[in-house]
C-alpha positions in Angstrom: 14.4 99.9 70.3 17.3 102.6 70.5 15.2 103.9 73.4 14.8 100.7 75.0 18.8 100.2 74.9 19.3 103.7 76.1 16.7 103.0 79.1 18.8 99.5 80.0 22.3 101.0 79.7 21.0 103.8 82.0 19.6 101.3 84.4 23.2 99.6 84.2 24.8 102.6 85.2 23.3 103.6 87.9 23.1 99.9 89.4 26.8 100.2 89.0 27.0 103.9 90.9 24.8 102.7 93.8 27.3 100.1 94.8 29.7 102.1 95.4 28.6 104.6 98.2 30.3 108.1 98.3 29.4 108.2 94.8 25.6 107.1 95.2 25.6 109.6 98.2 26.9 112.5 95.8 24.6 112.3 92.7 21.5 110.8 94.9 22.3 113.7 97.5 22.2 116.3 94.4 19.4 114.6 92.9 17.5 114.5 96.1 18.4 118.3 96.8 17.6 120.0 93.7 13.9 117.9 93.8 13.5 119.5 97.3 14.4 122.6 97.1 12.8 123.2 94.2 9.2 121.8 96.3 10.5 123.9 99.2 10.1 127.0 96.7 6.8 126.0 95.7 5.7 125.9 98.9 7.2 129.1 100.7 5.6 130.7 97.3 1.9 129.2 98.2 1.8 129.8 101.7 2.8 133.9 100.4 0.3 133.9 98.0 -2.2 132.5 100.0 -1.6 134.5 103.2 -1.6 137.9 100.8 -5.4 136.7 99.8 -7.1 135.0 102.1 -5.6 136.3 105.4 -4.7 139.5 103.8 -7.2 140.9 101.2 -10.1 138.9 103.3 -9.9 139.6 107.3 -7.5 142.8 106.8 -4.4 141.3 108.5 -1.1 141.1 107.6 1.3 140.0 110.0 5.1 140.7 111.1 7.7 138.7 109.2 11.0 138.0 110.2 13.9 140.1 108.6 15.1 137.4 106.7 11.7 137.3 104.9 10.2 140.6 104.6 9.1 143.6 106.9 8.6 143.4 110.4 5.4 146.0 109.9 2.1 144.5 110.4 -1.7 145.5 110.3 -4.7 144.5 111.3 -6.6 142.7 111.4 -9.4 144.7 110.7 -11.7 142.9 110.0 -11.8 140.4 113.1 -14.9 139.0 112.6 -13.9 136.9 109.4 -11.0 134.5 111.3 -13.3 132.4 112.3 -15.0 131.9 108.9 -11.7 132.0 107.6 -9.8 129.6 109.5 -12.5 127.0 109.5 -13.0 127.0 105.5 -9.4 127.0 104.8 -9.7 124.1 107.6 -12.4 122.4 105.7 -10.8 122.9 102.2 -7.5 121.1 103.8 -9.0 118.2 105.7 -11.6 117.2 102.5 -8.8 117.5 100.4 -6.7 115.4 102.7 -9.5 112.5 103.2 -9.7 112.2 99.1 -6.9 111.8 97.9 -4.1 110.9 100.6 -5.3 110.4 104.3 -1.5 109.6 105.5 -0.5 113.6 104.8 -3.3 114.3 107.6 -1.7 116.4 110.6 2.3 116.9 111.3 4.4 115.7 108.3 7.2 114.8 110.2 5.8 112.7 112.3 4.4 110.7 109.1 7.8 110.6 108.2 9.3 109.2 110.7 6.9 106.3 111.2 7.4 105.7 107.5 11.3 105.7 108.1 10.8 102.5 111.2 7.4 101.0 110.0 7.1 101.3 106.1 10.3 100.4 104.9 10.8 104.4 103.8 8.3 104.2 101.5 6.2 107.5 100.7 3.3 107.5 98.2 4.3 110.5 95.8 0.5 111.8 95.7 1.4 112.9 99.4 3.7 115.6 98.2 1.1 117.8 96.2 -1.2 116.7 98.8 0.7 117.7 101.8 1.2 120.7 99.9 -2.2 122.0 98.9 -3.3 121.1 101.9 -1.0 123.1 104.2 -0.9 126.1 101.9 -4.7 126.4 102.6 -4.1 125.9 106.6 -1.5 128.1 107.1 -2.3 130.8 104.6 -5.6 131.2 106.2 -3.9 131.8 109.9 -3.3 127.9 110.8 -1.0 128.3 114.0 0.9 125.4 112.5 5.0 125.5 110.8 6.2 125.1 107.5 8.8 122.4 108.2 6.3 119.4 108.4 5.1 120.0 105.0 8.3 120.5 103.7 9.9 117.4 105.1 7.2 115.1 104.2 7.5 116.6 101.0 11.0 116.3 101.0 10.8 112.5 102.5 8.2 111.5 99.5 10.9 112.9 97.0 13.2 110.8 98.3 10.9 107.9 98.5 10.2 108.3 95.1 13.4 108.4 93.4 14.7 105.3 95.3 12.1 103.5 94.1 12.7 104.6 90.5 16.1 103.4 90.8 15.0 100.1 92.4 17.5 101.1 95.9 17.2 98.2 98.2 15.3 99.1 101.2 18.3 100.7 104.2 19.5 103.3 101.2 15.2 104.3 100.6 15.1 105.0 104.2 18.4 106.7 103.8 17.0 108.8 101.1 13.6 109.8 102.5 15.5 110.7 106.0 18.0 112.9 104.1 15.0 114.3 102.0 13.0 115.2 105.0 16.4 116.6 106.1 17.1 118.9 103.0 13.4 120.1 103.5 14.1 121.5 106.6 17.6 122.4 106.0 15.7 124.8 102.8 13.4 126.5 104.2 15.0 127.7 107.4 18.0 128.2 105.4 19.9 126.1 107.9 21.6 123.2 105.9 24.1 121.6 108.5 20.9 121.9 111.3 18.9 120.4 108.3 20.9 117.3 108.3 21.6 116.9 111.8 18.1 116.8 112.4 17.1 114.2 109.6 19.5 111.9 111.8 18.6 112.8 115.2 14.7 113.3 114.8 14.2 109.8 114.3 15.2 109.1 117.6 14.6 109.6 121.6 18.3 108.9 122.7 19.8 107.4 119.5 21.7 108.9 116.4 21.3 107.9 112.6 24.4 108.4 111.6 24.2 106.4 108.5 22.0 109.1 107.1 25.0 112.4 107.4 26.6 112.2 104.0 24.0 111.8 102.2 21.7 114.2 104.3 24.7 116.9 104.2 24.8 116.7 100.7 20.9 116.6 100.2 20.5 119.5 102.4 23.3 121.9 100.9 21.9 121.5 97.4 18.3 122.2 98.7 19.6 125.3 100.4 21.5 126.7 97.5 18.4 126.0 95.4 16.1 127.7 97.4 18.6 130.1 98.9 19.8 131.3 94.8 15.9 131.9 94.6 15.3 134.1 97.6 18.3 134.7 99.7 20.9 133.6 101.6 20.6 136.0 104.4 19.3 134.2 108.2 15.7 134.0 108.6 15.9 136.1 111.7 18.1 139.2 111.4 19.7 141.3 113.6 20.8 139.0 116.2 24.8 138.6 115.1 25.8 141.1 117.5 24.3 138.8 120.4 27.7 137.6 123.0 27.7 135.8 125.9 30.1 137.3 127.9 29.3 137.2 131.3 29.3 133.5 133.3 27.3 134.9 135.9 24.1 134.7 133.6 24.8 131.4 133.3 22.3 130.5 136.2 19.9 132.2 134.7 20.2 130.5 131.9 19.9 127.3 133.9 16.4 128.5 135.0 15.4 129.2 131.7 16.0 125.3 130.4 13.6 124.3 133.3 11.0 126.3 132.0 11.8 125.3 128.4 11.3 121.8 129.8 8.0 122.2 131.7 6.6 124.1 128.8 7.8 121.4 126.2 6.2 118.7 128.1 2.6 120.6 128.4 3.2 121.6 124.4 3.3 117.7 123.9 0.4 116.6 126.7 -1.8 119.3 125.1 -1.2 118.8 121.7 -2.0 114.6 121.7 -4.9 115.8 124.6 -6.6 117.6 122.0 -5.8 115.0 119.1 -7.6 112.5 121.2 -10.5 114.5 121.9 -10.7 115.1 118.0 -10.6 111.4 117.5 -13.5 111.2 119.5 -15.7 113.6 118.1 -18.8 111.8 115.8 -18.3 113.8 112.7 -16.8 112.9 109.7 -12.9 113.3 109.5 -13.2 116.0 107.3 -14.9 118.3 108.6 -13.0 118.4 112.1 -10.0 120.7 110.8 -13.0 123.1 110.5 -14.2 122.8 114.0 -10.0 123.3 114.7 -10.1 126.4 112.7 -13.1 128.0 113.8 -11.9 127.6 117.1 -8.9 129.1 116.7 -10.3 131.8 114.7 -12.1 133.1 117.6 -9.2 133.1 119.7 -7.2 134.9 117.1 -9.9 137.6 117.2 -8.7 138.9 120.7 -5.0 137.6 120.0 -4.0 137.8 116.6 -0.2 137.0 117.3 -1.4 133.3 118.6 -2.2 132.7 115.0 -0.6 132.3 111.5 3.4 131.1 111.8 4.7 133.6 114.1 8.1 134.3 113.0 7.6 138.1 112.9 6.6 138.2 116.9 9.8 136.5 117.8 11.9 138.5 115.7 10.1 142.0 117.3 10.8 139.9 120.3 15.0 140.2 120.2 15.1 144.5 121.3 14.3 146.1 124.1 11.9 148.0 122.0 9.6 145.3 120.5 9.7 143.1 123.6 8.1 146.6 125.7 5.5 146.7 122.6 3.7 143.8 123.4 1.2 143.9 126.6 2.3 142.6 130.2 -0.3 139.7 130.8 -0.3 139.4 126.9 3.2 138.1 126.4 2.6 136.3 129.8 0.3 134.0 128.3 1.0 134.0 124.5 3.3 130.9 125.2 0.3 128.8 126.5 -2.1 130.5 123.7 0.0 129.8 121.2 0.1 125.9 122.3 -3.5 125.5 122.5 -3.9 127.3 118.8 -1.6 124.7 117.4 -3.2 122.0 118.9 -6.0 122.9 118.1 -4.9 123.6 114.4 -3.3 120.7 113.8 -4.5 118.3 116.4 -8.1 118.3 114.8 -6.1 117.0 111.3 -5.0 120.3 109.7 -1.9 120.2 107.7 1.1 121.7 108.8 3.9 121.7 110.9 4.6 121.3 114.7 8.4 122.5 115.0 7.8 125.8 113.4 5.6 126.5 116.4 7.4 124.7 118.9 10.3 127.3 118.2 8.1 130.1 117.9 6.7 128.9 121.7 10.2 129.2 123.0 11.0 132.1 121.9 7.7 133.9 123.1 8.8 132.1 127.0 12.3 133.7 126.3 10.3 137.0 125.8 8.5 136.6 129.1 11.2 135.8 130.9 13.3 138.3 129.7 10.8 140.7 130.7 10.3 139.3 134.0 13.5 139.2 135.5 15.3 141.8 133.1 15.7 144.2 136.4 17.8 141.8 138.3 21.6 142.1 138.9 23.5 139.9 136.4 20.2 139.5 134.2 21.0 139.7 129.9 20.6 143.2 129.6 19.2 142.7 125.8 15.9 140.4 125.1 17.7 138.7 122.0 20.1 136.0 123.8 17.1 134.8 126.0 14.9 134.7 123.1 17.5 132.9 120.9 18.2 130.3 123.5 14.5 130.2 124.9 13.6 128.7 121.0 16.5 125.9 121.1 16.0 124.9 124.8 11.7 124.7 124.2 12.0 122.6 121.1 15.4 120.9 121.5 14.0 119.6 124.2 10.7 117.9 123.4 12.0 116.9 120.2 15.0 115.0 121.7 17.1 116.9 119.1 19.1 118.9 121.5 22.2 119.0 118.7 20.2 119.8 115.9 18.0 122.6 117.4 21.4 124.1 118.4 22.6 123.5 114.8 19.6 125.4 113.6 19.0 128.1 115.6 22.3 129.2 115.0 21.9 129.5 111.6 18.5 130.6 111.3 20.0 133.9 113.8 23.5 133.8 112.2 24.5 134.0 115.9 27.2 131.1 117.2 28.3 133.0 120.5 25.6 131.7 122.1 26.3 128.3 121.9 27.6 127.9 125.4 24.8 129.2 127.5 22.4 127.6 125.1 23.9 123.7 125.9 23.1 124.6 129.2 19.2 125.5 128.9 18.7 122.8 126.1 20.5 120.3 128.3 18.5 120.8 131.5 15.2 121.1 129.7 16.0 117.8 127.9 16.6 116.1 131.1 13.2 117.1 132.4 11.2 116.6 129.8 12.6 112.8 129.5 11.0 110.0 127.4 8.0 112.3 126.4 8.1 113.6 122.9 6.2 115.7 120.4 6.9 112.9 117.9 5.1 110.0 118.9 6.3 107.8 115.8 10.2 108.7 117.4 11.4 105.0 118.7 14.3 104.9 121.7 16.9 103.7 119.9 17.8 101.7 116.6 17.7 98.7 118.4 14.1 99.5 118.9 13.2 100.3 115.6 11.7 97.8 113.1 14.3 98.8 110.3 17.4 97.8 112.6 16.0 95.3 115.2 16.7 91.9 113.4 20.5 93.5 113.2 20.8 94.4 117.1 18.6 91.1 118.3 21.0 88.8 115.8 24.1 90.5 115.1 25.8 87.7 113.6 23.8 87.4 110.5 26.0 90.5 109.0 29.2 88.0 109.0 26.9 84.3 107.0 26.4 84.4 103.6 23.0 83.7 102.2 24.0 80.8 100.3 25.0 78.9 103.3 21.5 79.0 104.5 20.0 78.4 101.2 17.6 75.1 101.3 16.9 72.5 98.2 13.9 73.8 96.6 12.6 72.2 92.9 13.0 74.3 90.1 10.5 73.1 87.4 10.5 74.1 83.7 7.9 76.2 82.8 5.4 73.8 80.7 5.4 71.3 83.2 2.2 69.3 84.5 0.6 70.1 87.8 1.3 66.6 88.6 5.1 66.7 87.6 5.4 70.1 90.0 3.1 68.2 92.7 5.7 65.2 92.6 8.4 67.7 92.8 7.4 69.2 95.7 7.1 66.4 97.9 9.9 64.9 97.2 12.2 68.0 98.4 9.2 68.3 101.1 8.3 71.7 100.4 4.8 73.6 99.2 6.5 75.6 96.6 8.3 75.2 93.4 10.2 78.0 91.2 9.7 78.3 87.3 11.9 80.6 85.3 9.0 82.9 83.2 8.4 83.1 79.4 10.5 86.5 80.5 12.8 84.9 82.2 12.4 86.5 85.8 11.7 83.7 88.3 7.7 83.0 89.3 6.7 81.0 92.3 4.3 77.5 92.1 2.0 76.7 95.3 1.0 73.3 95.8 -2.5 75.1 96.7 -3.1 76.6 93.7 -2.4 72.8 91.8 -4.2 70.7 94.5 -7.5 72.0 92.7 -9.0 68.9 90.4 -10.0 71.3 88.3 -6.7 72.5 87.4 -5.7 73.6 83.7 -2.2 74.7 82.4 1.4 74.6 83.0 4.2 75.7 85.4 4.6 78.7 83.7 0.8 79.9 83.4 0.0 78.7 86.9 3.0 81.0 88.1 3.1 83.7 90.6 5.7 86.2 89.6 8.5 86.4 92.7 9.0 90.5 94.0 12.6 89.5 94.7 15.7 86.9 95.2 18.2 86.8 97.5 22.0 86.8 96.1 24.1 84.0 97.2 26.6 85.9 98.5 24.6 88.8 100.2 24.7 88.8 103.9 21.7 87.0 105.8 20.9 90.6 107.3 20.3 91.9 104.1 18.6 88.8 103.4 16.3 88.9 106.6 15.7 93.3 104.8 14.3 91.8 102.0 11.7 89.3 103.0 10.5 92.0 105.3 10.3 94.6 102.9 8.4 92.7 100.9 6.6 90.7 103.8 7.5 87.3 102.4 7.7 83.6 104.1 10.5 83.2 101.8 12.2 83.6 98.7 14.7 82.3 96.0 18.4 82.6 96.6 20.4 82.8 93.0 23.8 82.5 92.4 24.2 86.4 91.0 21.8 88.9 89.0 19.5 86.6 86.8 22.2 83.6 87.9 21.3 80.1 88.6 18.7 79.1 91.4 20.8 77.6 94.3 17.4 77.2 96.7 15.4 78.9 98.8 15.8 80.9 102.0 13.0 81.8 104.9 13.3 82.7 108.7 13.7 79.3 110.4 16.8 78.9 108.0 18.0 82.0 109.3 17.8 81.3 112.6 19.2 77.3 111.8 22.6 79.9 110.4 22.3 81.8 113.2 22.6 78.9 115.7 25.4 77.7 113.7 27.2 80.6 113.5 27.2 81.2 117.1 28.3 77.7 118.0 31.5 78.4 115.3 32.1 81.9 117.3 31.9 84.0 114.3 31.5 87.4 114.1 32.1 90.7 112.0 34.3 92.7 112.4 34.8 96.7 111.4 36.1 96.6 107.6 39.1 97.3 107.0 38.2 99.5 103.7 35.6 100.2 101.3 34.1 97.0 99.5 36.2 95.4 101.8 34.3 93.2 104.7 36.4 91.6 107.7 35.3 88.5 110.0 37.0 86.6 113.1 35.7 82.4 112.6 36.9 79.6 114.7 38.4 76.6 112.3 35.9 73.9 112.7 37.6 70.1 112.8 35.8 69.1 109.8 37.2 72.1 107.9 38.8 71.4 104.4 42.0 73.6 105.3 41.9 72.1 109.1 45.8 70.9 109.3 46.6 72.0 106.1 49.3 74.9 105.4 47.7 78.1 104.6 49.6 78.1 101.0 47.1 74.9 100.5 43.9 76.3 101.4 42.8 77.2 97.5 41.3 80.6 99.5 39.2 82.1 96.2 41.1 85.7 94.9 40.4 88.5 97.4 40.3 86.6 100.4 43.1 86.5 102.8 43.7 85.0 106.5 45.6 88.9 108.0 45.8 87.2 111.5 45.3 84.1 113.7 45.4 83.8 117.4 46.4 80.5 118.6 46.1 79.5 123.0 46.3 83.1 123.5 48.8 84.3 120.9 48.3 86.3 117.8 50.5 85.6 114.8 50.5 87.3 111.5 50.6 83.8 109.2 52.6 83.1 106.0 52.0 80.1 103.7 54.0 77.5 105.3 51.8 78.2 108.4 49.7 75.4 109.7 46.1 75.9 110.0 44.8 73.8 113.2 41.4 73.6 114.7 40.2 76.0 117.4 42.4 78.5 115.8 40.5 81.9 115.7 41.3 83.6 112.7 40.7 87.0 110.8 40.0 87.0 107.4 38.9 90.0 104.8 36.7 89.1 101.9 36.4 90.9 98.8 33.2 90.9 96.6 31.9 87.3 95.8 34.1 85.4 98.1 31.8 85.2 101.3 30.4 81.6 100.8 33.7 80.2 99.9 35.8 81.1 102.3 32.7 80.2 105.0 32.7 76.6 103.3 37.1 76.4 103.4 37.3 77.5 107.2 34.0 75.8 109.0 33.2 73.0 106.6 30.2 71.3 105.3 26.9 71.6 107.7 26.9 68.5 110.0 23.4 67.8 110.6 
């Protein structure tokens, strides 16, 4: 029982912290961030171990890594022969795995991610994150040419799916949790927590901005980092590159060139990478068994190309001196940008696990490489490979990603290099222009007014400023040992098909007049009952309202006066839009608050109102609420409590917690039908 008390004051607590929002954002961010960074360790520890034995030990190579992560010396692979075999068990491992037990983790994480931020309320199963994880250790460790940022942002996301749920969040802060836990994912493992963020509100988008998302994704994302940085290191991923300057404006044309290749190769990374996804889809064999076909395939072209395979971190880093970029062959680093698109499309296009930015980077920096070497010998050129290769990576990606700001973000901190800035908001600003509506994330929507988890706000933005409980519609409330014919009679006299019963456990069950039609029917209300997912709170705005029924799919649902509070009716879509149509007619509208818990709307003084030619001091306005302004033919007057209140005056009022439906009844009156 002691437990039990503990369990509910707990609860208590935290339903308290999560109403007030800089705090939820500080101890859900650090929640959220320890979970991740803690899964982003797992993680950069599997793929290790796993590229050691399989890829190592196995086919004899062992392949550059950045400074930030290890040695840039590589070896191998001697044994060629076995990339094929390799590749296309670790492929078959991964995809049988991924059929089992969760087919959603299938692919690009981020992508899944996404779609689950606009189409699944932000809802995540948690058996996708050892899923996702398994599954991508065993792709990439075996030389998958797919990134580590997919995984670890769907693993990220499901953390943050999961621990909204456990604290019951209503559905805007779980999408708010799983975008900042897909953010401090990223923001880990690249060891680039403001980029981390940035991108968990700018990914979700093709020319739109999350911006409800930045505290708690900042906050997420610095705590991942410090976890997983305190474990390995703080240092940049790439190293070396901080003595990189852009110092000369006559290589800004160059530059400009640069961002139109970034572009054209972004838009053939995207074309070819859903090209081959469709063919895959096409093929008549089971899903499983096509990451195999994937990874045999691009174990035979690793055999005469080994740097097309694997992550491919290490080549870009040999790629920012002189030196390393001379090392690789002509034709070679010619075509390694195209190679390396057709082995990740290949790797994870056929349903492998694992990531698409990693590679999408590593792409740019390789066409950075090649152009470097190209043109190097022409007056005003970048006389060292490393800029090129630096901004080549955030134009290529930024681009095709339609995350121009975050890639920037990112790229600086992955190279611990901000000089470069400049010329780089050139390249990355061009390439986005060309590459235009196409995207490598085909679950990205245009904007929020686009997306299912903010189109009801955009298409009616004036349910933000009603109160539920205006819109609230007689519905019987039955005790729970009534007949089936009392509940029957019930119902058609309030002309409705449902009825609500308060439970043996006192939550709030539904009655259909289907389910008591039957002449076979045996019991009462309350063992006849449905129990209800949810109720509406009187004073909650309709928006929210409208959240709810859609998160849990619903025709309609109970609206209570409070937590556990008395049933005031019901509420469903064509009373929403009845509110709506009212509301418009009364020219109401929300305005921007004026501080925390504090809301602000304009409404027009209907003729019927109760304080309609009343003075203010007489308008019994409920503690909290208070007229700031009215604007009479034109003029605005701040009023006092001798002031007259007319109709057709337009006036402001803020409203402080519980005051919403009052106020609404006091200025526009009961509903005239």
């Amino acid at each position: 029982m002691v437990g039990r008390q503990f369990q509910w004051a707990t609860a208590d607590r935290l339903g308290l912290l999560t109403r007030q929002r800089l705090l939820r954002s500080a101890w859900l961010g650090v929640v959220i961030g320890l979970v991740a960074g803690g899964g982003a360790i797992v993680f950069y520890e599997g793929i290790d171990f796993a590229t050691e034995h399989l890829l190592g030990n196995l086919a004899g190579y062992h392949p550059p890594a950045p400074l930030g992560e290890g040695s840039q010396d590589w070896s191998g692979p001697s044994r060629r022969w076995v990339l094929p075999l390799l590749l296309g068990a670790g492929g078959l491992l991964s995809g049988l795995i991924v059929w089992l037990f969760a087919p959603e983790a299938e692919g690009h994480g981020t992508d899944a991610a996404i779609d689950a931020f606009h189409h699944k309320g932000g809802r995540v199963r948690l058996r996708v994150v050892p899923v996702k994880l398994v599954a991508s250790i065993l792709t990439i460790g075996s030389g998958g040419a797919a990134g580590r940022e997919g995984p670890t942002a769907q693993i990220g996301a499901g953390f943050g799916s999961f621990i909204s749920d456990r604290l019951h969040l209503e559905p805007a802060e779980r999408r708010r949790a799983l975008a900042a836990g897909m953010g401090a994912g990223i923001g880990a493992i690249f060891r680039a927590p403001l980029g981390g963020a940035m991108m968990a509100a700018e990914i979700l988008y093709k020319h739109d901005f999350e911006a409800d998302i930045i505290l708690l994704g900042l906050i997420s994302s610095i705590v991942a980092y410090s976890v997983f940085g305190a474990y390995t290191d703080y240092t940049p991923v790439f190293g070396g590159a901080g003595s990189f300057s852009f110092t000369h404006p006559s290589e800004l044309p160059y530059f400009a060139a640069l961002g139109i290749a970034c572009g054209l190769f972004g838009l053939a990374y995207a074309r070819t990478f859903y090209g081959v996804t469709n063919i895959f889809k096409k093929v008549p064999v089971p899903t499983w068994t096509k990451p195999a076909i994937g990874g045999v395939l691009v174990g035979g072209i690793g055999m005469a190309a080994p740097e097309a395979i694997h992550v491919g971190y290490g080549w870009v880093q040999q790629a920012f001196t002189r030196e390393g970029v001379m090392e690789f062959s002509p034709w070679l680093l010619l075509l390694l940008p195209a190679v390396r698109i057709v082995t990740t499309s290949l790797t994870v296009g056929s349903g492998g696990s694992g990531g698409i930015f990693g590679p999408g980077m590593v792409i740019g920096g390789l066409i950075g490489a090649a152009y470097w070497r190209i043109g190097h010998e022409l007056p005003g050129f970048p006389q060292e490979p490393g800029p090129v290769v630096i901004i080549g990576m955030t134009a290529m990606f930024g681009s095709i990603a339609h995350a121009p700001l975050a890639m920037l973000l990112m790229v600086a901190e992955m190279t611990g290099n901000l000089s470069l800035l400049g010329p780089a908001m050139i390249a990355v600003a061009i390439a986005t222009l060309l590459v235009g509506d196409e995207s490598i994330y085909r679950s990205q929507v245009a904007t929020r007014a686009d997306s299912p988890a903010h189109r009801h706000r955009f298409a009616f933005p004036l349910l933000t400023a009603l109160p539920a409980g205006r819109a609230a519609i007689p519905v019987p409330v039955v005790d729970r040992g009534a007949a089936p014919a009392e509940v029957l009679a019930a119902m058609e006299t309030s002309r409705v098909h449902h009825a609500i019963v308060r439970r043996d456990d006192g939550s709030l069950g539904e009655v259909l007049a289907t389910d008591l039609r039957d002449p076979g029917v045996v019991g009462t209300a309350g063992s006849l009952s449905r129990p209800l997912p949810a109720s509406v709170q009187a004073d909650w705005p309709l928006d929210r309202a409208l959240d709810v029924l859609n998160e849990y799919d619903r025709r309609w649902l109970p609206v209570v006066d409070g937590p556990g509070g008395e049933v005031l009716g019901s509420i469903d879509a064509r009373t929403l839009l009845r509110s709506y149509r009212r509301a418009a007619a009364l020219q109401m509208r929300q305005l921007a608050p004026l501080a925390e818990e504090m809301e602000t709307v304009e409404v027009v003084i209907q003729n019927h109102a109760p304080v309609a030619r009343r003075r203010l001091s007489e308008g019994q306005f409920p503690s909290g609420a208070r007229i700031v302004a009215l604007r009479r033919e034109g003029h605005t007057i701040v009023p006092d409590g001798a002031t007259i209140l007319l109709p057709g005056d337009v006036v402001t009022v803020t409203l402080g917690a519980g005051t919403r439906t009052a106020v609404f009844e006091l200025l526009a009156g009961v509903e005239q039908d």
